[in-house]
C-alpha positions as CSV (number, residue, x, y, z in Angstrom):
1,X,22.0,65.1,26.6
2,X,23.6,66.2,30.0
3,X,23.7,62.2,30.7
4,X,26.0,61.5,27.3
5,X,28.2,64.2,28.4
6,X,28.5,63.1,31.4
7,X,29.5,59.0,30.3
8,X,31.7,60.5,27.7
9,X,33.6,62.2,30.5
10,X,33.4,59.0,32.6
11,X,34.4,57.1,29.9
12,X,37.5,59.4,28.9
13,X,38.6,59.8,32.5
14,X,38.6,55.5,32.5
15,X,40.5,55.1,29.4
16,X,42.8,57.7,30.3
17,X,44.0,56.3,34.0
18,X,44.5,53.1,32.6
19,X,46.7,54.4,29.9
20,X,48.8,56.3,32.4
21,X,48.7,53.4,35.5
22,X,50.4,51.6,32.7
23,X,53.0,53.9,32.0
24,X,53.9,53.9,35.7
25,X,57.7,53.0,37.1
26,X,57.6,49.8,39.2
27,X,60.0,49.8,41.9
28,X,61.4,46.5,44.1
29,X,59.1,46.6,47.2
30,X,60.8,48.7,49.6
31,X,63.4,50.3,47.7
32,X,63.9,53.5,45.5
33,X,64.8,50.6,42.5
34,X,62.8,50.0,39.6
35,X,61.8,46.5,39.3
36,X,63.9,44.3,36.8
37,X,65.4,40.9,36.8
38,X,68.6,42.4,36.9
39,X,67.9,45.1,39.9
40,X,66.2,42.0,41.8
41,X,69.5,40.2,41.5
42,X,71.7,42.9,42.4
43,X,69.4,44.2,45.9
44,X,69.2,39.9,46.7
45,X,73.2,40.3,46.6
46,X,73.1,43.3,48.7
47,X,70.7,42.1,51.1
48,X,73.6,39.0,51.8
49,X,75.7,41.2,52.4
50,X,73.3,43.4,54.7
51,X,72.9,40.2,56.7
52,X,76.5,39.1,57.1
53,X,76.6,42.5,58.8
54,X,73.9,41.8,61.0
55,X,75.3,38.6,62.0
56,X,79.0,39.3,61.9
57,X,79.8,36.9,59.8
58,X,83.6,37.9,58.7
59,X,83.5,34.6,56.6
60,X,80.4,35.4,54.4
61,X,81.5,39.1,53.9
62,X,85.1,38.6,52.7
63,X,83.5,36.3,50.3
64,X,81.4,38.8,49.1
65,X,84.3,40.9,48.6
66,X,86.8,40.9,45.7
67,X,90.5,40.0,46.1
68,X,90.9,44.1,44.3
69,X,88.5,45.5,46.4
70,X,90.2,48.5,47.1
71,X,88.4,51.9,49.5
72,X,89.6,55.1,49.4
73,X,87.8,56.8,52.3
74,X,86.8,59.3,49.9
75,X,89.9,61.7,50.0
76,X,93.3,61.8,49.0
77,X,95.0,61.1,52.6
78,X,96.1,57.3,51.7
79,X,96.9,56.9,55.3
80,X,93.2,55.5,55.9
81,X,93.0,53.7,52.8
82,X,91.5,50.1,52.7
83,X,92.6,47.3,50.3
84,X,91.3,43.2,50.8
85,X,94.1,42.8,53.5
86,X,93.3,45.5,55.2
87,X,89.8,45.0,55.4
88,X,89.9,41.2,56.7
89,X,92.2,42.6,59.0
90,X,89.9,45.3,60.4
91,X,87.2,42.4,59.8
92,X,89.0,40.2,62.2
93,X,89.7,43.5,64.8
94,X,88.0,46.5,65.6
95,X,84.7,45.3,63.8
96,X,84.9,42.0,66.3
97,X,84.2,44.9,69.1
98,X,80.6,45.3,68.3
99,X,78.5,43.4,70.5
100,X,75.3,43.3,68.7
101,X,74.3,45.3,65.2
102,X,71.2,45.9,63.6
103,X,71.5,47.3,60.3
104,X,68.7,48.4,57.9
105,X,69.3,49.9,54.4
106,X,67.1,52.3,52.0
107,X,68.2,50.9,48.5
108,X,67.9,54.3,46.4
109,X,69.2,53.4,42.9
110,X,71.1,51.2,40.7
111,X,73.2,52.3,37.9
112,X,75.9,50.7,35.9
113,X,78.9,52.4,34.0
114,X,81.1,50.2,32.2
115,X,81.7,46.9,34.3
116,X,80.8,48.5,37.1
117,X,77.5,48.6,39.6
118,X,77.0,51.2,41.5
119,X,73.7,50.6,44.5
120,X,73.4,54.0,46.7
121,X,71.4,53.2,49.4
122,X,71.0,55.0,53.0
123,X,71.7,52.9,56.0
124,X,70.9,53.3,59.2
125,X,73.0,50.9,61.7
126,X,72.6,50.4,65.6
127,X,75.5,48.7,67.4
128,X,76.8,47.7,71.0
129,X,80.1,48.8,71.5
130,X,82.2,48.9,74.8
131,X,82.5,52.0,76.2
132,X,83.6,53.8,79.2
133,X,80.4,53.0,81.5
134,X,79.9,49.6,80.4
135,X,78.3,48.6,76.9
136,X,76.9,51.3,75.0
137,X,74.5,51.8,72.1
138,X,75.2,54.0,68.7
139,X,73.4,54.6,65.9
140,X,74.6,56.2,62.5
141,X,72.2,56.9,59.6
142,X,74.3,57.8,56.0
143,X,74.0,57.6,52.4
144,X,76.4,54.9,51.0
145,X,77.4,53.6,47.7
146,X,78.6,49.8,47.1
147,X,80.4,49.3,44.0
148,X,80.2,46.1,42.4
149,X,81.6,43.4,39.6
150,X,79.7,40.6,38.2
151,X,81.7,37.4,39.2
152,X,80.4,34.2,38.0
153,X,76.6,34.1,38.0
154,X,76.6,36.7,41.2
155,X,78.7,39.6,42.3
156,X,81.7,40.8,44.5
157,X,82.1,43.7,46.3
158,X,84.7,46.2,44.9
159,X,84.4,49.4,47.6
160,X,81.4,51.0,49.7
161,X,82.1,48.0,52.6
């Protein structure tokens, strides 16, 4: 008797894992996202952009941006505010300064609102910089947000560079 208990139990406990492993959330290896055709094609598009970065390619990240993108700097002082100009410009200048950038990112979630897509990921970037003994290393590690527009059959970048 103890025995049928016992595989009944067994049994239940079976059934009942698999019914719940098969409820669980997916996520895109290494990331926060869930796992969807859509998320996959938005984090590949981010991860271009992560890499134009690393490689300081001006030309591949203006073309990930929009001609609108537009960045506020998150207050209402429009004295450090960033439109496409500006940022080629700043592209072309201060960012040129960096001697060597490693830059990883957390991807923590994708949401969209409207016609926009909005990936907040943590980053944590590493970059060579001349200073006043010589070259020196920084690091920085922040939560970020890059806003973005479908264009075509990809994306462009809106804000959040």
């Amino acid at each position: 008797m103890l025995c049928r208990k016992t595989n009944a139990v067994a049994s239940f406990l079976v059934v009942a894992s698999t019914v719940l492993a098969g409820c669980a959330t997916h996520y895109i290896p290494n990331t926060d996202v869930v796992d969807s055709e859509d998320n996959r094609k938005i984090i590949q598009f981010c991860e271009k952009y992560r890499n134009a970065v690393e490689s300081k390619n001006v030309g591949a990240l203006l073309q990930l941006a929009s001609p609108k993108y537009y960045e506020d700097g998150g207050n209402i002082d429009a004295a450090d505010d960033l439109d496409y100009a500006g940022l080629r410009e700043y592209l072309n200048g201060k960012f040129q300064d960096a001697r060597a950038i490693r830059y990883e990112i957390r991807y923590r979630r994708v949401l969209r609102e409207d016609d926009v897509i909005y990936v907040d990921y943590t980053y944590s970037a590493s970059y060579r910089i001349p200073g006043r003994k010589g070259e020196e290393w920084r690091r920085k590690v922040e939560d970020n947000r890059l806003e973005l527009v479908e264009h075509q059959d990809e994306y462009r970048i809106i804000a959040g560079m």
